[in-house]
N, C-alpha and C positions, 0 to 999 in steps of 0.2 A: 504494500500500500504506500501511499504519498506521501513523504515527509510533513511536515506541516512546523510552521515556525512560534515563537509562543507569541506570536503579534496575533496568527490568525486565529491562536486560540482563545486569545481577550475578544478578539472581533467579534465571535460568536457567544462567548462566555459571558458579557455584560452585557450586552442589548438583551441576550435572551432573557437574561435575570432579571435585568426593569420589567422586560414586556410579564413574567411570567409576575410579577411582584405586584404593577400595574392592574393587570387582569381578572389575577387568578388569586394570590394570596390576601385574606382576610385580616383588616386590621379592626382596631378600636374605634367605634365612632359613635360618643354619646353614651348610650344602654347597651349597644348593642355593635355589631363585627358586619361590613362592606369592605369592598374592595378598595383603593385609592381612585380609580376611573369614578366610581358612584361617587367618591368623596368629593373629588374636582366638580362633578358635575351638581352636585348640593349646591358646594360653595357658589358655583355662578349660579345657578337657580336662585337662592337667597338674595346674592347681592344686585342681580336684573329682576326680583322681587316685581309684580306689576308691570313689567315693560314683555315679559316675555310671548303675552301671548300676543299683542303686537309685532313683535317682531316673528313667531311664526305666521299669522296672517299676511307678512310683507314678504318673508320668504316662497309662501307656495302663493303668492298672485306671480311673483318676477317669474319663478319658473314654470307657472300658466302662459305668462306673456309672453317667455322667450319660448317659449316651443309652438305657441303659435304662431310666429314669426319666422321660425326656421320653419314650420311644417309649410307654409304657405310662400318662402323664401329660403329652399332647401340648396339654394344654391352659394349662399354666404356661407356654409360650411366646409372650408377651404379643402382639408382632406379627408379621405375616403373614411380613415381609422380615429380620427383626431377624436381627441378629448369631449369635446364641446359635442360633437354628433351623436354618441354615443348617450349624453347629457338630456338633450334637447331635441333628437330629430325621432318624432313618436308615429306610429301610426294611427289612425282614427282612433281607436279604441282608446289608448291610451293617453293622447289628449285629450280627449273627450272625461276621461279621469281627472288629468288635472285640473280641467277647468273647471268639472263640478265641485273639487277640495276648495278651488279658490273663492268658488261661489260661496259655499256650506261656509269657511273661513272668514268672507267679509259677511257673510248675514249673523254670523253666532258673534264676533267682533261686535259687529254696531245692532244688533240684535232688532233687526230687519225683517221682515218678512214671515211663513209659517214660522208660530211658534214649536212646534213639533222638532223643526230645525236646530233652534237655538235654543235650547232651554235648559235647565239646571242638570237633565237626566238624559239627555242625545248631547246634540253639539256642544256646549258646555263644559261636559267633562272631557271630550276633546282635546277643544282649543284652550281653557283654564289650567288642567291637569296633563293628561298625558303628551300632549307638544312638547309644553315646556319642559319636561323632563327629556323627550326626546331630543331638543334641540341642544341642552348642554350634555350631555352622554355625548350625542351621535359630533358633537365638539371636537371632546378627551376621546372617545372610544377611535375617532375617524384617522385623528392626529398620531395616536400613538399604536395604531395597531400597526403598523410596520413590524415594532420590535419582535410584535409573534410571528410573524410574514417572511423577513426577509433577512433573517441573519442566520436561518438552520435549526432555529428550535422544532418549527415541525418534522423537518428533516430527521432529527434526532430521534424524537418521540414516533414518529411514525414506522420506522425500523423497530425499535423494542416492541410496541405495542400491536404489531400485525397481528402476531402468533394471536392476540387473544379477541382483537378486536374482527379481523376478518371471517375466522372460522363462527363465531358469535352471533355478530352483528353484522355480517355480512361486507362491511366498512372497513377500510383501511387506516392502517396505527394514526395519522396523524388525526383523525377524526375524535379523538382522546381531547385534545387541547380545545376544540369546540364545546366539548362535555361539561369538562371543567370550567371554563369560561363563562357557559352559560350557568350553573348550576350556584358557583360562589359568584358572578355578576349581575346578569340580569339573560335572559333570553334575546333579550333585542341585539345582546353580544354574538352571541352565538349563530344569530342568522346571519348577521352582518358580515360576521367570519367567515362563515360557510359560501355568502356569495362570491365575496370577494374568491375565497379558495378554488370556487368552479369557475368561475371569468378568467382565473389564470392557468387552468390545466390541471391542476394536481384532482379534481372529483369529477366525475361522469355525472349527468343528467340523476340517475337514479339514485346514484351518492347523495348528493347534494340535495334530492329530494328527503331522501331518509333521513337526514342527519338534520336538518334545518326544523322536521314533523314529527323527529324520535326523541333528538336527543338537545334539541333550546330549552331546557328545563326551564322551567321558572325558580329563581333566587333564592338562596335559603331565608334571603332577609323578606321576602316577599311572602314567604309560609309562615312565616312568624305572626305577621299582619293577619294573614286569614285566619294562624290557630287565635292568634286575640279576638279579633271581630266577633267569633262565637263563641267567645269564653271558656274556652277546653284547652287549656295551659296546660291543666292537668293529667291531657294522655295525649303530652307532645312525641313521648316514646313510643305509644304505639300507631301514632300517625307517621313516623318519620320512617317506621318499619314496615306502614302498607306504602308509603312513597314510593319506599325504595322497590316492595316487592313488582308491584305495580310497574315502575319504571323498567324496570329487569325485563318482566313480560311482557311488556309493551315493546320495549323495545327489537326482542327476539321475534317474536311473532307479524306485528304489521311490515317488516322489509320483506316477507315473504308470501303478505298476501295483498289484493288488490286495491289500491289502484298503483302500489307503491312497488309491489312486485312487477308490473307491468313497465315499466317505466324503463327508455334504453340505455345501455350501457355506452354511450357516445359522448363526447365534452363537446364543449363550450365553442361554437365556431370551429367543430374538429379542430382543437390545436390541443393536441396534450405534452403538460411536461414528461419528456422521456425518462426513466429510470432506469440505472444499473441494474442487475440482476446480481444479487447477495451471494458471493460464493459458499460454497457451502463449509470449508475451512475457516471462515469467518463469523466469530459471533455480531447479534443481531446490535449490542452496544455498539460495539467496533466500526459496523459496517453505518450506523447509523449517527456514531461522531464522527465517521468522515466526510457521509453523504453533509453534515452540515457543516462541516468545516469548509468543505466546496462550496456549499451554496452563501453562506457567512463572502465571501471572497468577490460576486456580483454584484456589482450594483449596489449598494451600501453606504456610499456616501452621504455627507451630511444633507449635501443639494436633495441627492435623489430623494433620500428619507422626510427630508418638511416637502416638496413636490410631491411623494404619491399622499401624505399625510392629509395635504390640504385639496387634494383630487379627491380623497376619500371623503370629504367633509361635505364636498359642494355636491359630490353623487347620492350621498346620505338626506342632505339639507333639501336639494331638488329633486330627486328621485322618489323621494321614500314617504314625505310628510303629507305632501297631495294625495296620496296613496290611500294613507291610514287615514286620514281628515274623509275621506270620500266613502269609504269600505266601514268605516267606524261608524258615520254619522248613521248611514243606511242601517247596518245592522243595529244599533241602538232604537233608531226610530221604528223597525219593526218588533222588537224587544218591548218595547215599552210604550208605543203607541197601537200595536194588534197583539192579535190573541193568539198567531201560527204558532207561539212558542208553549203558551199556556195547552193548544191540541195538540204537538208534539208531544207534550206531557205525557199522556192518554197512552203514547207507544211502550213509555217504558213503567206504568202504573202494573199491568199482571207480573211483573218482576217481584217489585217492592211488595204487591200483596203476597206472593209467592213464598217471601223471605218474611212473611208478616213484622213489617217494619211499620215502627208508630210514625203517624201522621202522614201517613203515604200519598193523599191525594195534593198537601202541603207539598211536597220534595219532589213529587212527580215534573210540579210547573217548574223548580228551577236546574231541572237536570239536564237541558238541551239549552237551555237560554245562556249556559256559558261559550256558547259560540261568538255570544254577539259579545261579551266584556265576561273579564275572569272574577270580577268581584259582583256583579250580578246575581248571581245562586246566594253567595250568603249575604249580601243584601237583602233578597226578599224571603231567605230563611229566618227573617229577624221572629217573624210571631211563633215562629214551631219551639217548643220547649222541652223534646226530647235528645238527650244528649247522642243517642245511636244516629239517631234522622240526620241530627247539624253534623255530627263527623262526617257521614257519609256522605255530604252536602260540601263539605267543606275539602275531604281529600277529594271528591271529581273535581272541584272546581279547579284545584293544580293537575291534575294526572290526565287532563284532557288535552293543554296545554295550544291547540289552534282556536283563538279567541282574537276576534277582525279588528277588535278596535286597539289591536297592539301585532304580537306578531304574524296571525293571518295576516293583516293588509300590512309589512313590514315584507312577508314574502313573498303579494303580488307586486309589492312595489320594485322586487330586485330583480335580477336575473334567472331565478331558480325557477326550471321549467313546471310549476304547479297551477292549476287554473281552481279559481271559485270554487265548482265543482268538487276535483279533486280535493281541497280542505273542507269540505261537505263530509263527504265518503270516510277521508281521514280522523273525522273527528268525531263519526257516528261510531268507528270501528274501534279506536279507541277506548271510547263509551263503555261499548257491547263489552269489551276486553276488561277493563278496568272495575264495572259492577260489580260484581259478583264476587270477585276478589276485595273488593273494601268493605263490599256486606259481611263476607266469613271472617273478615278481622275484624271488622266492627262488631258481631255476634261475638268473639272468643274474648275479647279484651273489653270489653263495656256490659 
């Protein structure tokens, strides 16, 4: 193998270490343990306090305006590949998105038009709450994700972790560092990860779908919130142990059935990064500090690192906020202005009566309506006062984890081949998956 100098082994050795410390390792914050990315993104939340949901509203009209401008003047986009095209030049469909987020954004803003639209319980919680968090994350998370990208940390971790993650999870080792990211950050990490990881080659179509619908866990700091919300502090252990079982079989079982099993094994504009083939003399460490020791050695400079940092931000800033403003608003206003979610209910009521769980016709309505927002279920579990019901109310509302008005429209916003539809299918299968098993631990431990 290659020599290697100890210069290139700091090259690799410290960025990785920020980015993995940045991401993934859990500090002190307050009462409670986030990552330093969430910290940053607090801190500016706090101090643009009142300004921010202005400034989302001004972000997704510019990149309503500017892609209708390119769309209708497609020819001021100087190269074929460039930046800005890839940004801004949409087709119908997907203009037609942004312009409705810009709409939905200036009416919830100046609070215009149906109230249905803007109001404390659809556009609201949007544009007041979830933007503004979006916009200081998708900041820090945009700026600093290089350090996991491009200096061989995945490289690294993806050689050790094949062995367990492929034969498993059907995914390759580097899809580990997604897991993690999402799990101690936030899920909106983790998609972000994963898109960027398939627009560069390293994941196929079907990768990319799996891991973006399997594996964006939602936050440990975020199950905290739900176990508080329903006041069941007291069996955080055995909600942490259907999470986990849950997650386990979730994740083994939906990459091999449909619509995710279907999905091709092809990347991104066929361009795939090529890899060595591990000799078999060589341990999986070995061959996976060198794969990043080489890749540590590309492109890595300071230049390069604030340019894709700040590429990442404005793809995040205009790509993605339109997205979720549009796909959110929708889903909330059927949530909570019709009834579709209350007769979904109906599908999974001979269940619950089945497992004769108290309050069943209560739990029935908020078991599908976590599609449209994740804290929705135990929002309108507030009246039910049995403690089996609200657990089991409260672990689907993480273990279903495709809910529009965050990471579903998060990953129509990006490039991961997944349609409407398909997080429909995904997120009923789930469900189906997940029931049963948080009823038999909910039955054993309460």
């Amino acid at each position: 193998m290659k020599k290697y100098s100890i210069f290139d082994y700091l090259r690799f050795i410290l960025p990785s270490l920020l980015g993995v410390f940045f991401f993934i390792v859990p500090v002190p914050y307050g009462t409670s343990f986030t990552i330093p990315v969430a910290i940053f993104a607090k801190s500016l939340n706090n101090l643009l306090a009142g300004y921010l949901s202005v400034i989302s509203t001004v972000l997704i009209c510019f990149s309503s305006i500017c892609s209708l401008f390119v769309y209708f003047m497609p020819r001021l986009i100087i190269s074929r590949g460039s930046f800005l095209k890839n940004l801004f030049l949409l087709n119908f469909f997907w203009l037609s998105v942004r312009f409705l987020g810009a709409c939905f954004a200036l009416l919830t803003l100046l609070q215009w038009g149906p109230q249905a639209i803007w109001s404390s319980s659809t556009g609201a919680i949007l544009l007041g709450d979830l933007l503004p968090v979006l916009v200081t994350v998708f900041t820090f998370a945009g700026l600093l994700l290089p350090l996991l990208l491009n200096y061989g940390l995945l490289e690294f971790f993806g050689s050790i972790f094949t062995i367990v993650m492929r034969p498993i999870f059907t995914l390759p080792g580097r899809s580990s560092i997604d897991c993690l990211a999402s799990t101690l950050g936030d899920g909106t990490i983790g998609v972000l990860l994963t898109n960027k990881q398939y627009q560069s080659g390293y994941y196929t179509q079907r990768e990319a779908c799996v891991i973006s619908t399997t594996f964006s866990f939602v936050s440990i700091t975020f199950t905290v919130i739900i176990l508080s919300y329903v006041n069941l502090e007291h069996l955080a252990v055995p909600y942490y142990f259907c999470l986990f079982l849950v997650g386990i079989t979730t994740a083994i079982l939906c990459p091999r059935l449909p619509p995710l099993s279907q999905k091709k094994d092809i990347f991104f504009d066929s361009v795939k990064k090529t890899e060595d083939e591990k000799p078999k003399e060589i341990s999986h460490f070995s061959w996976g500090l060198s794969k990043a020791l080489q890749r540590s050695q590309k492109k890595t400079g300071v230049k390069d690192f604030f340019k894709e940092g700040f590429q990442n931000i404005l793809d995040m800033w205009f790509g993605v906020l339109p997205v979720v403003m549009t796909f959110g608003t929708v889903a909330l206003i059927v949530a909570e202005k019709t009834p579709i979610f209350r007769w979904l209910g109906y599908l999974v009521l001979p269940i619950l009566y089945l497992f004769d769980i108290p309050e069943a016709e209560a739990a029935a309505q908020t078991i599908l309506i976590g599609f449209a927002d994740m804290f929705l279920p135990v929002i309108l579990s507030s009246g039910i006062e049995s403690e089996l019901t609200k657990f089991i109310i409260a672990t689907l509302s993480v273990t279903q984890l495709i809910y529009m008005s965050e990471v579903g429209g998060l990953i129509l916003g990006s490039k991961i081949p997944l349609t409407f539809f398909d997080l429909i299918k995904i997120f009923l299968l789930r469900t189906a998956i997940s029931l049963p098993i948080v009823i038999c631990v909910a039955r054993i431990f309460i």
